[in-house]
C-alpha positions as a printed NumPy array, in Angstrom:
array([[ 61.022, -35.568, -15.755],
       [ 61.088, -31.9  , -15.59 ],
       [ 62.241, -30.069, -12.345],
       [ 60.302, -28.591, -10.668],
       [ 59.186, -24.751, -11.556],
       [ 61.861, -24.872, -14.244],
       [ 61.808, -21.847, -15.778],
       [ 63.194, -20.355, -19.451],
       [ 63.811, -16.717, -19.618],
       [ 64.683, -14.708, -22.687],
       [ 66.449, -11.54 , -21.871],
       [ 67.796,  -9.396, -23.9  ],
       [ 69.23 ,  -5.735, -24.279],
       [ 68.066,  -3.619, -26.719],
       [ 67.797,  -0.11 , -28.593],
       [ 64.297,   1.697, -28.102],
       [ 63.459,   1.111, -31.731],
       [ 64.025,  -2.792, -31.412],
       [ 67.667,  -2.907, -32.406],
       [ 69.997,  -5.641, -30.272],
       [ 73.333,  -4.568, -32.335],
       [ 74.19 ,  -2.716, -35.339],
       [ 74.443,  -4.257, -38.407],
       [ 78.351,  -4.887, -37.762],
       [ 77.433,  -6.837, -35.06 ],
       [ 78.603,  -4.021, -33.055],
       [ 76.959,  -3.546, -29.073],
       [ 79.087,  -0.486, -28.198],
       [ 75.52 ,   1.682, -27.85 ],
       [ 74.252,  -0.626, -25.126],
       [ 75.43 ,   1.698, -21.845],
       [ 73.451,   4.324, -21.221],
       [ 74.719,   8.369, -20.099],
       [ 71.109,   9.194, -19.135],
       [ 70.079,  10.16 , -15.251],
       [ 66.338,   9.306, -14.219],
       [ 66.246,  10.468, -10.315],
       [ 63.225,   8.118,  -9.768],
       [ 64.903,   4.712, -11.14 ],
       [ 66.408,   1.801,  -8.917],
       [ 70.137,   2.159,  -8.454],
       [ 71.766,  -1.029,  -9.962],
       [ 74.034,  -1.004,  -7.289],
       [ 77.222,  -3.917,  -6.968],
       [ 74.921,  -6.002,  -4.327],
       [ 71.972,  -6.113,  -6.128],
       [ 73.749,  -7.505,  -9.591],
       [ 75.496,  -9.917,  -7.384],
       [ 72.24 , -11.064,  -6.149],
       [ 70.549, -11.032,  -9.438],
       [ 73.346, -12.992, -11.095],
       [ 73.529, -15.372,  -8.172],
       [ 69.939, -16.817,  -9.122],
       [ 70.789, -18.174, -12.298],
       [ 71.55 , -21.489, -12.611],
       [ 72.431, -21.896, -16.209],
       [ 72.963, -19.617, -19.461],
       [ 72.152, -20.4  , -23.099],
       [ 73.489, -18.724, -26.064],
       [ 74.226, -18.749, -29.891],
       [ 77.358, -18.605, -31.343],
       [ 77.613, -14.711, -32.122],
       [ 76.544, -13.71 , -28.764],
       [ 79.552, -16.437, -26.847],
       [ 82.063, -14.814, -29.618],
       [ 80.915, -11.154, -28.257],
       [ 81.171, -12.27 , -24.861],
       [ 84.697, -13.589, -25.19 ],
       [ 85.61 , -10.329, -27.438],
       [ 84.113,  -7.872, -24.074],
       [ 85.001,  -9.134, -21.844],
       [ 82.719, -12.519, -19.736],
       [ 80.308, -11.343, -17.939],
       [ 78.947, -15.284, -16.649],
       [ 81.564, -15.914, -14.437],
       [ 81.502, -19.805, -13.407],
       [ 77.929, -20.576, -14.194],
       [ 77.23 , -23.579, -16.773],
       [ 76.856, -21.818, -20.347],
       [ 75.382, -24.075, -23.256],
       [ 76.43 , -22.624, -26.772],
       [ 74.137, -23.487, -29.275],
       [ 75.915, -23.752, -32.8  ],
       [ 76.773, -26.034, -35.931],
       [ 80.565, -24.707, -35.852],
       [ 83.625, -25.561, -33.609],
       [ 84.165, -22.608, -31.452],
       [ 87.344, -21.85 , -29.539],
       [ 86.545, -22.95 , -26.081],
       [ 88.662, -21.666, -23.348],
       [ 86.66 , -21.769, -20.008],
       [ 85.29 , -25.08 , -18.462],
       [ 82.148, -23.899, -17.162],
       [ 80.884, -23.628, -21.852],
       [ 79.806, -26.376, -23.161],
       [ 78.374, -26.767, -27.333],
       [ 75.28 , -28.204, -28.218],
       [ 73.425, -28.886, -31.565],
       [ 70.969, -31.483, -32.654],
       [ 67.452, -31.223, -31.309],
       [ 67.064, -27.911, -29.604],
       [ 63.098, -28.965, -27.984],
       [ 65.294, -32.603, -26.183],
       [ 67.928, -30.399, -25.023],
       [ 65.9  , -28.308, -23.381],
       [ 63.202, -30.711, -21.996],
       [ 65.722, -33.724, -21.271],
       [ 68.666, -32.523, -20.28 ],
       [ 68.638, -28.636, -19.333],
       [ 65.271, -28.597, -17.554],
       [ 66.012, -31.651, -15.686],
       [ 69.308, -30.141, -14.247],
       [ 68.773, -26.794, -13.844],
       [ 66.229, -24.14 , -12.095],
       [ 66.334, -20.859, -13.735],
       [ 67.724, -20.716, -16.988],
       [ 68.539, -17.475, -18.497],
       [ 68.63 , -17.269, -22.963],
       [ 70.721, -14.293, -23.311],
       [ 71.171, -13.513, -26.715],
       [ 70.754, -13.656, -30.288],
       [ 67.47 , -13.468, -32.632],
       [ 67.846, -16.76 , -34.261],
       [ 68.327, -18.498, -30.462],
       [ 65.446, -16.321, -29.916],
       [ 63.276, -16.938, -32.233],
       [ 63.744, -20.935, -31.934],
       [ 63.16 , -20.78 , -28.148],
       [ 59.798, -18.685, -29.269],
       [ 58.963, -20.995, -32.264],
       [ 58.972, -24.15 , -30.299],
       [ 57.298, -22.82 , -26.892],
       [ 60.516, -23.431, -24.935],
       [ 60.944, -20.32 , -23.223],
       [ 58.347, -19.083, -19.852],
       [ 59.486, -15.4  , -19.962],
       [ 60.771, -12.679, -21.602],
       [ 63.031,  -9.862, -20.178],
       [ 63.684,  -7.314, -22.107],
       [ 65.811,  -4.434, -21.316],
       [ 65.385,  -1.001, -22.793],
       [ 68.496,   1.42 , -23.597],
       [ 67.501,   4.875, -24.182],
       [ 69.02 ,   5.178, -27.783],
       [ 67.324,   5.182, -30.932],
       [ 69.827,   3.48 , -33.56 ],
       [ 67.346,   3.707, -36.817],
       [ 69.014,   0.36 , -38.087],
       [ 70.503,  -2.89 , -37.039],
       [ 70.235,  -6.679, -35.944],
       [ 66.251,  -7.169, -34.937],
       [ 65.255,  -8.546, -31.731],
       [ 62.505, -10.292, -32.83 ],
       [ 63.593, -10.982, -36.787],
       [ 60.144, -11.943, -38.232],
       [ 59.172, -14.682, -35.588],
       [ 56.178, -15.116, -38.076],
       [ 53.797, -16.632, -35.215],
       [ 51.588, -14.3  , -33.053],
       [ 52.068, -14.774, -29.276],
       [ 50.326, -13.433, -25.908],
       [ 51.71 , -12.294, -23.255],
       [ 51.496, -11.287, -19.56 ],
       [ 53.506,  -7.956, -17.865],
       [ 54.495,  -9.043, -14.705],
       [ 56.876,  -6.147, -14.05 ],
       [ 58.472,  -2.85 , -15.203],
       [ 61.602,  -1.755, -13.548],
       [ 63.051,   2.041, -14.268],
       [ 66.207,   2.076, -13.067],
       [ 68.753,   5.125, -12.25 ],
       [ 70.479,   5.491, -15.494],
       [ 67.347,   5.912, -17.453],
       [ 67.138,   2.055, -18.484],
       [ 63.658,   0.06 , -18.246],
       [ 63.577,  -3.341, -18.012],
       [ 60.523,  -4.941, -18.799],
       [ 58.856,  -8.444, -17.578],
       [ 56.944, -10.985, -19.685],
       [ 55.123, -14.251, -19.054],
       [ 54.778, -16.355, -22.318],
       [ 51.56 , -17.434, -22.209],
       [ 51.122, -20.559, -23.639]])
C-alpha cells in the first residue's frame, strides 16, 4: 500500500554547464558571490520551513561521506544510504540499504513516509530515473561554469518528458528549477 500522495523528489545542486562536483569529488564551487536584486531572499525562516516538509532523505554513499566531511546539513530527519560498503555510521537518524532499490522504495519508504527528498549523486540518480521511482526533479542552478567534472545526469541512456512547474530566482543569483516526471 502506498501512502497517500507519496512523492519522490530528485534535487540536486549544480554548475550551469551540468557539473554536480569536480572531478575530485570536490563541491567547494557550490556557494554563489553573485547579487540578483529581483531574486527571493533565502532567508533563515524560509529554509526552516522548507526543510521542515521533508519527511525522509535518500542518498548514495559519496554524497553521506561529503555530508559528514561539511558539515550535516539533515539534522534529525530519517536518511537512507544506499550502498554495497559498510560506512561509518555515527548519527541514529542514517540508516544503509542495498538489495532491491524499486521494493525499498515502493514497500517500505513510500509506505512510511510523505515527501521524500533524493539528494545526491548521479548513479542514485540515474537508478531513481531508470526505474520510474522518482515524481520530480529539483534542480538548482549555481552561477559558475566549471568546464569539467562529475555529470548530473551521466548518460541516463533513456529519453524522458517532463513538466516545469516552477522557476525560482533567488537573491544571490541562484535558480532553482521545478520538474514533474511525467510518466
Amino acid at each position: 500500500m502506498k501512502v497517500i500522495n507519496s512523492k519522490i523528489t530528485i534535487h540536486m545542486v549544480s554548475s550551469l554547464d551540468g557539473f554536480i562536483a569536480k572531478k575530485d569529488g570536490s563541491v567547494s564551487w557550490m556557494q554563489s558571490n553573485d547579487r540578483y536584486e529581483l531574486g527571493q531572499e533565502l532567508t533563515d525562516e524560509y529554509i526552516a520551513e522548507f526543510l521542515e516538509s521533508i519527511d525522509c532523505y535518500v542518498m548514495g554513499a559519496r554524497t553521506y561521506e561529503h555530508a559528514l566531511e561539511l558539515g550535516w546539513s539533515y539534522g534529525n530527519k530519517p536518511v537512507i544510504v544506499l550502498s554495497h560498503k559498510k560506512l561509518k555510521q555515527d548519527r541514529q537518524s542514517v540508516s544503509f540499504a542495498s538489495g532491491n532499490l524499486t521494493q525499498l522504495v515502493n514497500d517500505k519508504l513510500r509506505r512510511k513516509y510523505q515527501n521524500i527528498w533524493m539528494v545526491g549523486g548521479s548513479e542514485t540518480t540515474k537508478e531513481f530515473l531508470l526505474l520510474n521511482l522518482a515524481d520530480k526533479i529539483v534542480l538548482t542552478i549555481i552561477p559558475v561554469i566549471l568546464g569539467d567534472g562529475i555529470l548530473f545526469f551521466d548518460f541516463i541512456g533513456k529519453e524522458q518528458s517532463l513538466h516545469l512547474e516552477d522557476v525560482t530566482a533567488y537573491k544571490d543569483g541562484m535558480v532553482e528549477l521545478t520538474y514533474e516526471i511525467r510518466k
